[in-house]
Structure formats: C-alpha cells, structure tokens
C-alpha positions as a Markdown table, in Angstrom:
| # | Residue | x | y | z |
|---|---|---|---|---|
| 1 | Unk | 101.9 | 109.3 | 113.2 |
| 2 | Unk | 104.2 | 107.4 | 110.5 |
| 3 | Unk | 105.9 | 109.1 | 108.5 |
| 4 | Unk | 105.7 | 106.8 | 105.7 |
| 5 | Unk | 103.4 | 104.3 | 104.5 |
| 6 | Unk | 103.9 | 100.8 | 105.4 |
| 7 | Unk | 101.2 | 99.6 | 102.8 |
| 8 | Unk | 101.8 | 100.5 | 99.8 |
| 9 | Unk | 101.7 | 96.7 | 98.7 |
| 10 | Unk | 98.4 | 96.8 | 98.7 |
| 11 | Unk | 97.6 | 99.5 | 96.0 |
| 12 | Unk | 96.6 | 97.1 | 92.9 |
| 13 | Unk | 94.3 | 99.5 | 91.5 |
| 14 | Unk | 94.9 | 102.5 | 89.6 |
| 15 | Unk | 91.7 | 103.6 | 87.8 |
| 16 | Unk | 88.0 | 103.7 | 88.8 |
| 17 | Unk | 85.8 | 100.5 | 88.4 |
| 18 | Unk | 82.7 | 102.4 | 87.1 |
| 19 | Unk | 81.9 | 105.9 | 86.1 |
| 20 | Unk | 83.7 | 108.6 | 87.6 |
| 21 | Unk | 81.5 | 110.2 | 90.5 |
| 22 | Unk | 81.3 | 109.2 | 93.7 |
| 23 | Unk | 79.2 | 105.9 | 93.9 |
| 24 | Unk | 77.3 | 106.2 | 96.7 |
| 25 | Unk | 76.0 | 110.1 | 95.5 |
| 26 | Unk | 75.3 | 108.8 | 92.2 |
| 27 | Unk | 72.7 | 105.6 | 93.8 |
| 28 | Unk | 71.7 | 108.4 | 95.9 |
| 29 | Unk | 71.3 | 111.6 | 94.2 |
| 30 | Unk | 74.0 | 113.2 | 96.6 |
| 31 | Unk | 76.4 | 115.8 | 95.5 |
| 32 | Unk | 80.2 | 115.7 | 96.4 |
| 33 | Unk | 82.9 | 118.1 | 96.4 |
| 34 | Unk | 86.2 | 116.5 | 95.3 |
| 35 | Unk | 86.8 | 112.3 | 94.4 |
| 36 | Unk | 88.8 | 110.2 | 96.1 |
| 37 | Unk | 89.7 | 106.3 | 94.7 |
| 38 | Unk | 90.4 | 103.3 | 96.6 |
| 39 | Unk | 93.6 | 101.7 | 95.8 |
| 40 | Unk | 92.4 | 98.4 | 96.8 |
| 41 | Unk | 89.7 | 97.8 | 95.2 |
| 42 | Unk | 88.6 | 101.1 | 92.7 |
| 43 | Unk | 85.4 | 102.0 | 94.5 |
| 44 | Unk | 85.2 | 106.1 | 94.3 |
| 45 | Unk | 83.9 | 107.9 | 97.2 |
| 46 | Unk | 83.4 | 111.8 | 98.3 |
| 47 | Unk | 85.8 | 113.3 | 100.3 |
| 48 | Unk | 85.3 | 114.7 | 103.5 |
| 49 | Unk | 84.7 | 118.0 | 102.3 |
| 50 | Unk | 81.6 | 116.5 | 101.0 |
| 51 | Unk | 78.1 | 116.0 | 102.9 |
| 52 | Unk | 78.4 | 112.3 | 102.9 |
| 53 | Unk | 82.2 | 111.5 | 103.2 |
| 54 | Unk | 81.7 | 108.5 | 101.4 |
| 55 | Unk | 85.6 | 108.0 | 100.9 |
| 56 | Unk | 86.1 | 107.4 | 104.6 |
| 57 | Unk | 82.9 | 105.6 | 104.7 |
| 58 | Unk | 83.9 | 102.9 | 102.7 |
| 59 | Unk | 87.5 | 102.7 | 104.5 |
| 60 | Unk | 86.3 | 101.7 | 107.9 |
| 61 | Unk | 83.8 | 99.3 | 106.4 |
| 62 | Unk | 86.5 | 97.6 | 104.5 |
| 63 | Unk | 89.7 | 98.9 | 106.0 |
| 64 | Unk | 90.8 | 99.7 | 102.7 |
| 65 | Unk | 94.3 | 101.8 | 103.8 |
| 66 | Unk | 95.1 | 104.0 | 100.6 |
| 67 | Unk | 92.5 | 106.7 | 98.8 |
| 68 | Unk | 94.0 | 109.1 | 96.2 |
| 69 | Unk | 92.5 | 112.0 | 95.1 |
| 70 | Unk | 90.9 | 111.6 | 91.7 |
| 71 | Unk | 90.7 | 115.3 | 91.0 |
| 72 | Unk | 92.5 | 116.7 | 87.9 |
| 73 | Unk | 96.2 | 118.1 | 88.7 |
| 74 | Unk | 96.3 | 116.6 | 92.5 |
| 75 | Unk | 98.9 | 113.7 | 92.6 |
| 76 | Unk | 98.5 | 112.6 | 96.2 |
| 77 | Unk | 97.3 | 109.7 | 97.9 |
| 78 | Unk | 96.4 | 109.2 | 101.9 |
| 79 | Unk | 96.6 | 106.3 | 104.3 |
| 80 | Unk | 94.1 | 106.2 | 106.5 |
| 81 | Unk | 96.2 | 103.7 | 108.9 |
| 82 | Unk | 99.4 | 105.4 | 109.0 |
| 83 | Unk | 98.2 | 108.8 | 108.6 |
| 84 | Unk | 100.2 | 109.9 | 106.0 |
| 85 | Unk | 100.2 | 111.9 | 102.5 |
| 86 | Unk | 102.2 | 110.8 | 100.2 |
| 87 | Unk | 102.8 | 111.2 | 96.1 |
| 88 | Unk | 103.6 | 108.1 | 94.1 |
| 89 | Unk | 105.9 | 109.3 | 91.0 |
C-alpha cells in the first residue's frame, strides 16, 4: 500500500456533472447510502455501504483512480490504485 497518492494530476473535476444523487440509483430507482464523485470525470456513484456500489463500479470500468466523498462535512478523497485516503486542503 502507498502511502501517498501518485495521481493527483488527474483530479480536473471538482463538482458533480448532473444532479446530486448517485446516477446509476436515480436511472434505476435504487437507493444509496452516502455519494462519492469521480475526480476525473464528475460521474457520482454510491459508496460501498450502498446495495449497488456504484462508486467502485464505475472505477474499474474506467479506471478512474480518485473518488471523494460528496457528503456534507467529510473532506476526504480515496485512490482506488494506491490505496490511500487522503484530504486535499
């Protein structure tokens, strides 16, 4: 495991691109627990708390590395390929 996250580059993206909820529930009528948004690209998924896990879903489909949580007071983020948490100030 690394302890820091070699690709932090690749976060371009700091706010949803649609409407908050993850986007997979909402086309399906799912329900999630907390939100999690992709760095790379904006897409909001569920965490893994949630049913569907639609957050990690959509990182080994795209191999998106960096998620942060979307839910209110949590300033943490999580790279799937380094396996790390980290917080972005």
């Amino acid at each position: 495991m690394s302890e820091t996250c070699s690709h932090l580059a690749q976060m371009s993206v700091d706010a949803p691109r649609g409407p908050k909820g993850c986007e997979e529930c909402l086309a399906s009528g799912g329900q999630w627990v907390h939100l999690r948004l992709c760095r790379s690209c904006g897409h909001v998924g569920c965490c893994d708390d949630s049913p569907n896990k639609h957050a990690t879903k959509h990182f080994k489909q795209t191999k998106h590395p960096i998620i942060s949580s979307l839910e209110t007071g949590e300033t943490w983020s999580w790279c799937f390929v380094d396996n790390v948490a980290f917080v972005i100030e």
